[in-house]
PAROVEX-12592 format. One record per residue: x, y negated, z negated of N, C-alpha, C in turn; residue number from 1; residue in three letters. Coordinates in Angstrom, 2 decimals. Atoms other than C-alpha are relative to their C-alpha. Layout:
nc1	nc2	nc3	cac1	cac2	cac3	cc1	cc2	cc3	pos	code
X	Y	Z	X	Y	Z	X	Y	Z	NUM	ALA $
...
//
This chain:
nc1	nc2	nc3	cac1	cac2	cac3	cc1	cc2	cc3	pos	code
-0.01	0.48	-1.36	-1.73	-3.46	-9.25	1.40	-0.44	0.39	1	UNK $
-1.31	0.09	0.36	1.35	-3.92	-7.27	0.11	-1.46	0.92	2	UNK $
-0.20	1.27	-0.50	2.49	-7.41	-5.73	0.73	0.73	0.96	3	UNK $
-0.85	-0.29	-1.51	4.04	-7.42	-2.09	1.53	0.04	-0.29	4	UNK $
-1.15	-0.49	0.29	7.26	-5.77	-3.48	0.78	1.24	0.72	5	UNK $
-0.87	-0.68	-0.30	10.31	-3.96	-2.74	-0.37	1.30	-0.48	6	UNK $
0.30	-1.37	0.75	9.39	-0.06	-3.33	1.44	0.56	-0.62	7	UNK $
-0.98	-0.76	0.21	11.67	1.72	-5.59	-0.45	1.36	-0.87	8	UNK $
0.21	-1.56	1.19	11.40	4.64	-8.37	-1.66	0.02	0.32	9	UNK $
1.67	-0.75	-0.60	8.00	6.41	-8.01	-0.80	-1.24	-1.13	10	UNK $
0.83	0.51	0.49	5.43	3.95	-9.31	0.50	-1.75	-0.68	11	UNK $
-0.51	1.10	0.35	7.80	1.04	-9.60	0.63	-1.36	0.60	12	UNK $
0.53	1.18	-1.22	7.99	-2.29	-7.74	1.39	-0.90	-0.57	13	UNK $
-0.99	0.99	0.67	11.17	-5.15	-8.18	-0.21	-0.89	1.13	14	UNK $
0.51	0.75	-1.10	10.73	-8.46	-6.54	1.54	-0.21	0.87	15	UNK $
-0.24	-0.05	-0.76	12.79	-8.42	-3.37	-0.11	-1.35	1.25	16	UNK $
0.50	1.14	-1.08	14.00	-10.57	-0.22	-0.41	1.28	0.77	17	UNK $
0.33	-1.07	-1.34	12.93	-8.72	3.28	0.85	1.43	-0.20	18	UNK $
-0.55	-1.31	-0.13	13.73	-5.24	2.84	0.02	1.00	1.34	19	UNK $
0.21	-0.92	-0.99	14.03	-2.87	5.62	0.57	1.55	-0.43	20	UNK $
-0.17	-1.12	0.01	13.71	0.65	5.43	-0.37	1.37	1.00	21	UNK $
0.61	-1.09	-1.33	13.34	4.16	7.53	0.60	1.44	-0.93	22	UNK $
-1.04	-1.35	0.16	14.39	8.07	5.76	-0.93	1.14	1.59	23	UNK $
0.26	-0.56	-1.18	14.81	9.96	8.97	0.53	1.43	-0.07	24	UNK $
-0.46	-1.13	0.30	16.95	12.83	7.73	0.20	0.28	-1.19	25	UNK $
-0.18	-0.21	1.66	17.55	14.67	4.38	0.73	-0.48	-0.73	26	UNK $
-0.85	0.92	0.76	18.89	12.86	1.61	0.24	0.80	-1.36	27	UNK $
0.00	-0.80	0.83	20.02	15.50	-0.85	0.64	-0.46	-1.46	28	UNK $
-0.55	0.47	0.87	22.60	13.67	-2.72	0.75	-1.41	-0.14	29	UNK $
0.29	1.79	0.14	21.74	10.01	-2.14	-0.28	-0.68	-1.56	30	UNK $
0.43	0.70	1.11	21.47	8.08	-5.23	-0.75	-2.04	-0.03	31	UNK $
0.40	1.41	-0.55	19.27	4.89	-4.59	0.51	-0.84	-1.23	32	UNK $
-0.18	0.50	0.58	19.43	1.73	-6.59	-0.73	0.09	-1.47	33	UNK $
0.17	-0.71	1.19	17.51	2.74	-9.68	0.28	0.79	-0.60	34	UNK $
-0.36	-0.47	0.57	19.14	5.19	-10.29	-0.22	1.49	-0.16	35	UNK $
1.02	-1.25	-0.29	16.62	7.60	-9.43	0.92	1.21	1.45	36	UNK $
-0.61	-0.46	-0.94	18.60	10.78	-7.56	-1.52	0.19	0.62	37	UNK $
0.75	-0.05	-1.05	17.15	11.21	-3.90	-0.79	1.29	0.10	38	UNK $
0.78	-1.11	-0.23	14.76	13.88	-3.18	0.50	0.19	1.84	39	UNK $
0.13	-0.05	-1.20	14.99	15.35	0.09	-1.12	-0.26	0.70	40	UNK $
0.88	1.30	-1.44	13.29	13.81	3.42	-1.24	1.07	0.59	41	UNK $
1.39	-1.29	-0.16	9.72	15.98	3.79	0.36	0.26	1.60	42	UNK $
0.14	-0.08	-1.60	9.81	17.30	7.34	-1.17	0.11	0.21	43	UNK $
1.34	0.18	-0.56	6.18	17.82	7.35	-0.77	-0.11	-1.12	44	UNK $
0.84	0.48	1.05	3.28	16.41	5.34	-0.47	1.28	-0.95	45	UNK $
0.39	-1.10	0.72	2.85	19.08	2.36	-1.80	0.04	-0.16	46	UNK $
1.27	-0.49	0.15	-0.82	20.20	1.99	-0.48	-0.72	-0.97	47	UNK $
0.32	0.84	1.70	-0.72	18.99	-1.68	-0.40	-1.30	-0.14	48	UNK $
-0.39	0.99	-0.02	-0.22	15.78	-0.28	-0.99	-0.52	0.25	49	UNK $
0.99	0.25	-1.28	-2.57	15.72	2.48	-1.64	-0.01	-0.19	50	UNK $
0.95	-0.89	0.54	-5.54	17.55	0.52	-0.84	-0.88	0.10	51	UNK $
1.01	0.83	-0.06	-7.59	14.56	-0.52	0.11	-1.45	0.55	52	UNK $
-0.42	1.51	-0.97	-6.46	11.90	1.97	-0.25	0.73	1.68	53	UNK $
0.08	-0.56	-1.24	-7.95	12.77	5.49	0.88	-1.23	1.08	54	UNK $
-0.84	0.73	-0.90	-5.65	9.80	7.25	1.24	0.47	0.34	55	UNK $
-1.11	-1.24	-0.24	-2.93	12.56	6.77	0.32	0.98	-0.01	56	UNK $
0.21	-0.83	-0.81	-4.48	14.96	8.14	-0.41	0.25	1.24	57	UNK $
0.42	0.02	-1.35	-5.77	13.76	11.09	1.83	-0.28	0.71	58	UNK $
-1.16	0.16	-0.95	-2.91	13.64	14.28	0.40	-1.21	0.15	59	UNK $
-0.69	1.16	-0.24	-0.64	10.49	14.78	-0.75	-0.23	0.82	60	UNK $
-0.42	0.51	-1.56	-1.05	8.32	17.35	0.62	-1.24	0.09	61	UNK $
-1.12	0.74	-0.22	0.26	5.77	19.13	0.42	-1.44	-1.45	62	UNK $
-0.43	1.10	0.94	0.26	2.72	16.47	0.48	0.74	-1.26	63	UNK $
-0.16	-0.69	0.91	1.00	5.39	13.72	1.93	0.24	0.07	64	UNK $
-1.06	-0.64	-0.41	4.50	6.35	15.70	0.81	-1.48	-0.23	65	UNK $
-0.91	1.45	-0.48	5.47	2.53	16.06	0.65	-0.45	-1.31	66	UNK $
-0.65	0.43	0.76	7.35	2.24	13.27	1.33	-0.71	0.22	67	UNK $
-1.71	0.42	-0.05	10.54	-0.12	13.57	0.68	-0.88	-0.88	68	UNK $
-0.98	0.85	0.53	12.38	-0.60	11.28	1.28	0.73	-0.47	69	UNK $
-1.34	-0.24	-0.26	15.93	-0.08	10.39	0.42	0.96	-1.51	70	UNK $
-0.01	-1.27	1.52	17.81	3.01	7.95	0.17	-0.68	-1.09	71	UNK $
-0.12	0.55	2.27	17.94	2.53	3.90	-0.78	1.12	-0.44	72	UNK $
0.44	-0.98	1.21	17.13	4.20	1.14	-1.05	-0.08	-0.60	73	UNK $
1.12	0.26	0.98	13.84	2.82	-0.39	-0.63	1.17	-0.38	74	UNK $
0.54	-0.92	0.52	12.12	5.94	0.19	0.35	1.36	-0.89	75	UNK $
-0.84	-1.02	0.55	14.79	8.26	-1.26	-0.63	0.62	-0.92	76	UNK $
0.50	-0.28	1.19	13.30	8.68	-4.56	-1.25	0.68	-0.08	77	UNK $
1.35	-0.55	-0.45	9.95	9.89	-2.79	0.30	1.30	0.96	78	UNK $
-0.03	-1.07	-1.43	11.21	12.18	0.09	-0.87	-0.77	1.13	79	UNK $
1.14	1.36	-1.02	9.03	9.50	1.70	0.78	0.07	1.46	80	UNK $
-0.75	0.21	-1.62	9.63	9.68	5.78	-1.62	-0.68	0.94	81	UNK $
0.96	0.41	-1.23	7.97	7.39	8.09	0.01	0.00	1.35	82	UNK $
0.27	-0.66	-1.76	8.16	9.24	11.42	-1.33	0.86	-0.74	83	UNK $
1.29	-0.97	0.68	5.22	11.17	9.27	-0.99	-1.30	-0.09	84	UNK $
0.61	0.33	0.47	3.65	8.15	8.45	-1.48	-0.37	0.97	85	UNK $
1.17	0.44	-0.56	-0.08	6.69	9.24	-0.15	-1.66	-0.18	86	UNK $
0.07	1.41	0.09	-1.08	3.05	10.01	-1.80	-0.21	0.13	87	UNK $
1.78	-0.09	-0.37	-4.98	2.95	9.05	-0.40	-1.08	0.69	88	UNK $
0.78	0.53	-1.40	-7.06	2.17	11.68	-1.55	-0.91	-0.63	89	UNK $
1.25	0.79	0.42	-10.24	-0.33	11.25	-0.06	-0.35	-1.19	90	UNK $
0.22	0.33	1.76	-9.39	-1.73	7.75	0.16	-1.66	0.04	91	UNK $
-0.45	1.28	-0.01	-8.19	-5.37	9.21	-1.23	-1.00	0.50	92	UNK $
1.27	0.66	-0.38	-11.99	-6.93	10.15	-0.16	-0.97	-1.13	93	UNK $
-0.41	0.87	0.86	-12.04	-10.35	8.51	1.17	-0.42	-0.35	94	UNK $
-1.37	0.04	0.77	-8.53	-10.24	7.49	1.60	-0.10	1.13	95	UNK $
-0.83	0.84	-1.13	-6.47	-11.95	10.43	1.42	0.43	-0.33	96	UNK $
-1.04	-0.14	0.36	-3.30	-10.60	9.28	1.37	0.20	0.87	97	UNK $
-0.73	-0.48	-0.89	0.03	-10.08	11.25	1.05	1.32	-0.49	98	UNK $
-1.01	-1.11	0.93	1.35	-7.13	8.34	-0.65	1.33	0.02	99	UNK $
1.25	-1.33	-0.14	-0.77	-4.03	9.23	1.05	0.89	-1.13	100	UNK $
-0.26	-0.43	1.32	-0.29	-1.46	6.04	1.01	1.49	0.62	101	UNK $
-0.58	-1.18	-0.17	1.42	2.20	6.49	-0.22	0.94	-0.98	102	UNK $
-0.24	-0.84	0.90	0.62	5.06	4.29	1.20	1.18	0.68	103	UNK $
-1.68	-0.33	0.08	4.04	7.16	4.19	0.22	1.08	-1.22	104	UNK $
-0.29	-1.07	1.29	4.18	11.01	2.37	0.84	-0.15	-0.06	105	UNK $
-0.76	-0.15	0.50	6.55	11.93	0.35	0.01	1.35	-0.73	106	UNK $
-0.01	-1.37	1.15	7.09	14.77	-2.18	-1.08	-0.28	-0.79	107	UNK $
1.09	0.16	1.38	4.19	14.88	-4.53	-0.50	-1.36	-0.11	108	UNK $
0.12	1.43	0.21	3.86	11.36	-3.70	-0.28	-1.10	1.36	109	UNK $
0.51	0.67	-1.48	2.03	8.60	-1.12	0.29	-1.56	-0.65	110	UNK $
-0.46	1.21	0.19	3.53	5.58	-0.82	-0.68	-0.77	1.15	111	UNK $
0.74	1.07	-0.65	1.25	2.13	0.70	1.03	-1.01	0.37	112	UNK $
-0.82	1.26	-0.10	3.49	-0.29	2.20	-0.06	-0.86	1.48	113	UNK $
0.13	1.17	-0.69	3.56	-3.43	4.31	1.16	0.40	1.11	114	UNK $
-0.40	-0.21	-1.55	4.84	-2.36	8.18	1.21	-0.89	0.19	115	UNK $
-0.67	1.25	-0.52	6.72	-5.89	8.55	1.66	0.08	-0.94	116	UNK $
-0.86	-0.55	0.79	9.00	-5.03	5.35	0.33	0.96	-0.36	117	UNK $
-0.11	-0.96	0.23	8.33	-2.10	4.07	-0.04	0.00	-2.00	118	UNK $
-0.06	0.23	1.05	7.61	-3.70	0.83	-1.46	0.97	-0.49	119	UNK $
1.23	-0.67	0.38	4.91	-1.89	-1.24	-0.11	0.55	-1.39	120	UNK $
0.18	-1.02	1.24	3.78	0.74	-3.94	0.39	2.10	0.47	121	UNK $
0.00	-1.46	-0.72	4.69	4.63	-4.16	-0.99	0.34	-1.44	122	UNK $
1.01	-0.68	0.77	2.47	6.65	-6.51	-0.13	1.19	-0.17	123	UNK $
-0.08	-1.27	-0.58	2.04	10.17	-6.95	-0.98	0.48	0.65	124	UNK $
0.80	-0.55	-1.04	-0.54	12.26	-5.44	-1.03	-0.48	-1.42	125	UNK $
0.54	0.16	0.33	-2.17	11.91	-8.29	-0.59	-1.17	-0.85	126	UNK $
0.58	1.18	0.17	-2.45	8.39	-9.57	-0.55	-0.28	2.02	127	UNK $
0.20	0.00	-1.21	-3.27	7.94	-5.57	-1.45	0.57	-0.30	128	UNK $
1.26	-0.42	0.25	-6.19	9.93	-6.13	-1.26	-0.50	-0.89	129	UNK $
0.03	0.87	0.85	-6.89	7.71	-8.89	-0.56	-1.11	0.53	130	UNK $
-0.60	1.60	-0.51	-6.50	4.40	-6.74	0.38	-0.52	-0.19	131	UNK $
-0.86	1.30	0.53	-3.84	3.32	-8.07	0.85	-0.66	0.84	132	UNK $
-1.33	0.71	-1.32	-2.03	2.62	-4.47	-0.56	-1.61	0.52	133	UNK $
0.79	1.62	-0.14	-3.07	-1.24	-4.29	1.12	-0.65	-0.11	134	UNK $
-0.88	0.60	-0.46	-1.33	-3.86	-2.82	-0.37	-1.07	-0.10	135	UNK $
0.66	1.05	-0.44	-1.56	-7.54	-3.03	1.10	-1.05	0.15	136	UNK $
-1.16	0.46	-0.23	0.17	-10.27	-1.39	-0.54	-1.51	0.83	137	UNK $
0.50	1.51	-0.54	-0.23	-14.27	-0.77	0.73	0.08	1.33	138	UNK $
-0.61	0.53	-0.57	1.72	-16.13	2.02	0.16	0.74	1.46	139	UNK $
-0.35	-1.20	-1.01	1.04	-13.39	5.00	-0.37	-1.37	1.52	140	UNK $
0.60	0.86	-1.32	0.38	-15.13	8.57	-1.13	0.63	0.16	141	UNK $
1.56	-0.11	0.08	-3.20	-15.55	9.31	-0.58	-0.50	-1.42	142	UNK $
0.55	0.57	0.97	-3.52	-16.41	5.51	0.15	-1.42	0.28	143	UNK $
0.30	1.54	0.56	-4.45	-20.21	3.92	0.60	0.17	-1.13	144	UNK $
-0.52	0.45	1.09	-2.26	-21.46	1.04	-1.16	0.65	-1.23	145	UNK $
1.39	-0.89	1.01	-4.34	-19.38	-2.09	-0.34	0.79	0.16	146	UNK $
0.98	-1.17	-0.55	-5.67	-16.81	-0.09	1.38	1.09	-0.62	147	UNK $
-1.04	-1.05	0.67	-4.34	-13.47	-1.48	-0.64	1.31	0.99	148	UNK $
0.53	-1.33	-0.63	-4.78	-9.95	0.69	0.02	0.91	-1.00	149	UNK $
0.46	-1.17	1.11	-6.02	-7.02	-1.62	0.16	1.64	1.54	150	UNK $
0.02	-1.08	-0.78	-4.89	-3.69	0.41	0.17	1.36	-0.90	151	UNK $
-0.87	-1.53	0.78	-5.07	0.06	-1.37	-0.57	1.04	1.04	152	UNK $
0.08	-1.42	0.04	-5.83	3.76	-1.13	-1.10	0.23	-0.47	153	UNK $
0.77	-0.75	0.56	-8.73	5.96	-1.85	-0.25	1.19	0.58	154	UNK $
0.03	-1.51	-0.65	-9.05	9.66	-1.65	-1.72	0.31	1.13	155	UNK $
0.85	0.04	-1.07	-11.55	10.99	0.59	-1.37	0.31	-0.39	156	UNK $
0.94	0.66	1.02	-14.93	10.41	-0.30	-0.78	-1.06	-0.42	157	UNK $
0.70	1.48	0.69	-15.16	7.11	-1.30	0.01	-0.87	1.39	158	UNK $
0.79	0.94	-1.60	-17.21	4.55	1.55	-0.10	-0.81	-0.22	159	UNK $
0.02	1.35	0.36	-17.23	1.62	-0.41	0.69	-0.42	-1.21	160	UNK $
-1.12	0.59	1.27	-14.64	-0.45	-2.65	-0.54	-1.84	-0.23	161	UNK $
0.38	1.43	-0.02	-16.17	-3.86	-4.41	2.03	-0.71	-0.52	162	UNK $
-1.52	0.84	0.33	-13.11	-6.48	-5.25	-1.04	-0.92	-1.06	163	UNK $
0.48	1.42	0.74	-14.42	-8.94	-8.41	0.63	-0.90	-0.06	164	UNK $
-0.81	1.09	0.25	-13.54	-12.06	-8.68	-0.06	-0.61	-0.85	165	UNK $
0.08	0.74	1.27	-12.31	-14.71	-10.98	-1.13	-0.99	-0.24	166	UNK $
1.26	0.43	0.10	-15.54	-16.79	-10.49	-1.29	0.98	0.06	167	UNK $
1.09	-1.06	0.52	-17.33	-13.88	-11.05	-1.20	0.21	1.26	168	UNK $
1.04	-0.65	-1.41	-18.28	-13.53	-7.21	0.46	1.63	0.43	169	UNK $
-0.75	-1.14	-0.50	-17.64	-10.52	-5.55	-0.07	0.44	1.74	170	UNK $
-0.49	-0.36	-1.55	-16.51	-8.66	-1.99	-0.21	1.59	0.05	171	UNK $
0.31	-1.45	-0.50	-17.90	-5.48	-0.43	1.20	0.56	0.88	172	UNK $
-0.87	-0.63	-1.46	-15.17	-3.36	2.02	-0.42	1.10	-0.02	173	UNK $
0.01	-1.47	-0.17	-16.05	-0.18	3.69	1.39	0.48	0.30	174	UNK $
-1.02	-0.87	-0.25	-13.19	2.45	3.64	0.08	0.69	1.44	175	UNK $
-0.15	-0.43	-1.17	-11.92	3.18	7.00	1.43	1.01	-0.43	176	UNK $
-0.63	-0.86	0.05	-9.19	6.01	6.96	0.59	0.18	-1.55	177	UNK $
-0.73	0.28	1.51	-8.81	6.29	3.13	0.64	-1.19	-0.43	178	UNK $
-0.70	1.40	0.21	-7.83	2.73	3.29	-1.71	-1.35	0.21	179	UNK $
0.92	1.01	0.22	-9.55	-0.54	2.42	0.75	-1.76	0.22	180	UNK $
-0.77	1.69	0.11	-8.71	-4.41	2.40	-1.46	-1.45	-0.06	181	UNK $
0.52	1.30	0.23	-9.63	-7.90	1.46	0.80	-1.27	-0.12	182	UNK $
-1.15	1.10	0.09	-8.82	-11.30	1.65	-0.53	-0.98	-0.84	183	UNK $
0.50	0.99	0.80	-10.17	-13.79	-1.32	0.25	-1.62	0.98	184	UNK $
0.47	1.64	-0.72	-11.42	-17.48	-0.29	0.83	-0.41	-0.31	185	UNK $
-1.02	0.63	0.23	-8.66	-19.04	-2.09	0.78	-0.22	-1.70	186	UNK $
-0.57	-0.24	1.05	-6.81	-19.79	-5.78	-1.27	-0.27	-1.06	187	UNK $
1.54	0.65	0.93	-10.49	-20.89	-7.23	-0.75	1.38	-0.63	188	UNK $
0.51	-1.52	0.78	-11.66	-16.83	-7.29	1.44	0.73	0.71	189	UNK $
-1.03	-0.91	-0.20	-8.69	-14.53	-7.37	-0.12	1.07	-0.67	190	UNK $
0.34	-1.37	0.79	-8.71	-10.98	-8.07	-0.10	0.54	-1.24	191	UNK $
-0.42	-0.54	1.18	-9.63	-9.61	-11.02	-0.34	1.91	0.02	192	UNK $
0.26	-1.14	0.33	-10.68	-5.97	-10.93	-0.52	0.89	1.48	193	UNK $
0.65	-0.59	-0.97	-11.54	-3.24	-8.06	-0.67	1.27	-0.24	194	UNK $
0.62	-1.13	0.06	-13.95	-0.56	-8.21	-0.74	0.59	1.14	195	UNK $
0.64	-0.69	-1.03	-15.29	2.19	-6.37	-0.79	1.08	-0.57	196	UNK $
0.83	-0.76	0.27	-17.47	5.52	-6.82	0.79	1.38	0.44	197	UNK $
-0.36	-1.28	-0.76	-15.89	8.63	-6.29	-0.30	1.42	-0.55	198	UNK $
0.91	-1.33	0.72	-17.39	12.45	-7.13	-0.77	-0.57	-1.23	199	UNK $
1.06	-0.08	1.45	-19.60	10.50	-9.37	0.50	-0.65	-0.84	200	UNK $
-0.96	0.96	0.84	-17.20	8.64	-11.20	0.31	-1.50	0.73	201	UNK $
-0.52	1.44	-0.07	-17.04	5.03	-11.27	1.58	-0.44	-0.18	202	UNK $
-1.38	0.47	0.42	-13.25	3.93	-11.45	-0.09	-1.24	0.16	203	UNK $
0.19	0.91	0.39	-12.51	0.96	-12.49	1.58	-0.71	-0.36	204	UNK $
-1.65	0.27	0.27	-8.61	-0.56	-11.98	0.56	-1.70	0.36	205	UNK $
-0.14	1.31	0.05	-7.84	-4.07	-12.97	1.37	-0.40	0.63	206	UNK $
-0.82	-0.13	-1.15	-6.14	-5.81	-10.56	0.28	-2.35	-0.17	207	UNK $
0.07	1.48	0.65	-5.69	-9.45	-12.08	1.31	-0.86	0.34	208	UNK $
-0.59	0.54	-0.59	-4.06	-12.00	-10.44	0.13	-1.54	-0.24	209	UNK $
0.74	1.49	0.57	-3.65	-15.53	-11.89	0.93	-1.12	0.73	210	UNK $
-0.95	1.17	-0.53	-2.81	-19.16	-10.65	1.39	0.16	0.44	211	UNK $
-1.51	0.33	-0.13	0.75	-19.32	-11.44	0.80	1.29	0.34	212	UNK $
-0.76	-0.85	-1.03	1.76	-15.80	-9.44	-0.48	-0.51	0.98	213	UNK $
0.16	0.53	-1.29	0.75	-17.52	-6.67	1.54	-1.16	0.45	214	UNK $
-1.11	0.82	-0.37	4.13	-19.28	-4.74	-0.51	-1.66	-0.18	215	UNK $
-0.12	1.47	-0.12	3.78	-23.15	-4.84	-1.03	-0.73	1.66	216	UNK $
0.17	0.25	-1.25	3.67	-23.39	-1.30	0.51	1.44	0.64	217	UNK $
-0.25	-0.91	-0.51	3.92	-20.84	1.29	1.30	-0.72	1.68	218	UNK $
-0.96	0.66	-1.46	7.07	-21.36	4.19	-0.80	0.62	1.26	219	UNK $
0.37	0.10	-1.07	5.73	-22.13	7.27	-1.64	-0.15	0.06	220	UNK $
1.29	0.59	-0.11	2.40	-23.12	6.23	-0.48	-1.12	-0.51	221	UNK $
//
């Protein structure tokens, strides 16, 4: 599972202040900060990509286009371009948030990340398919001191994702555009594991979250 991090190398997260990012044109022989050379900047969502994710295959629209934020390199390492990207629709019910999510192709690869930063997870197509694109992140506005948001991915297919918790309660979400979310009561049950059902297969991807990753206090709350 990935914490509300800075995206860098495919499947790899570093903790970060406010990042801002945008790849708008090809980046052939960019070298980001990992180290990782750049892939070039997809001009249109590959098929491969798209196949078992119908949120990027259906047509933009307007909240999908509103991306603003400013150039960098994060996605380099992906071909990742968010003038392509999607901002799922009906996943924020319950979950008061002011960070709506973005899925964001890439080459062989779908990256989940937080609109406001651009902090997140990238993945390939096929951990993605997996569910391994999961996001989680205390201190958001609309949260309570404890409260943690649980945001991922699931290919297309899957209609329901439980969240367990550390008191051994648990949380139903239906999947609205290949995307899901939750927000735990507070630091008393915190995430431990998420599962879903997909062609028949139970998956099952621990997602464990304890006390002391939680900040202290959150600024401005």
């Amino acid at each position: 599972m990935t914490r509300k991090h800075r995206v860098t190398a495919l499947g790899l997260v570093v903790s970060s202040v406010v990042t801002y990012a945008v790849i708008s044109g090809a980046t052939a022989s960019t070298t980001v900060p990992s180290g990782r050379p750049a892939l070039a900047t997809i001009p249109a969502i590959p098929a491969s990509v798209s196949a078992h994710f119908a949120i990027l295959r259906r047509p933009q629209i307007g909240s999908d286009r509103a991306t603003t934020v400013a150039p960098g390199d994060e996605f380099a390492p992906h071909g990742g371009n968010t003038a392509l990207a999607r901002e799922p629709q009906g996943v924020q019910v319950g979950a008061p948030t002011a960070d709506p999510m973005l899925v964001v192709p890439g080459q062989g690869s779908i990256c989940l990340v937080h609109r406001f930063d651009m902090s997140g997870t990238c993945q390939s197509v096929a951990d993605a398919e997996a569910g391994n694109a999961v996001t989680w992140a205390p201190c958001l506005p609309g949260l309570k001191p404890g409260q943690v948001r649980i945001t991922g991915l699931v290919p297309d297919g899957v209609s329901l994702v439980t969240l367990t918790l550390s008191d051994a309660s648990s949380q139903t979400a239906s999947v609205q555009d290949n995307s899901y979310e939750f927000v735990t009561p507070g630091s008393f049950a915190l995430p431990v594991r998420v599962t879903f059902s997909a062609n028949g297969t139970l998956a099952t991807l621990p997602t464990s979250v304890s006390e002391s990753d939680l900040p202290p206090t959150c600024q401005g709350q």
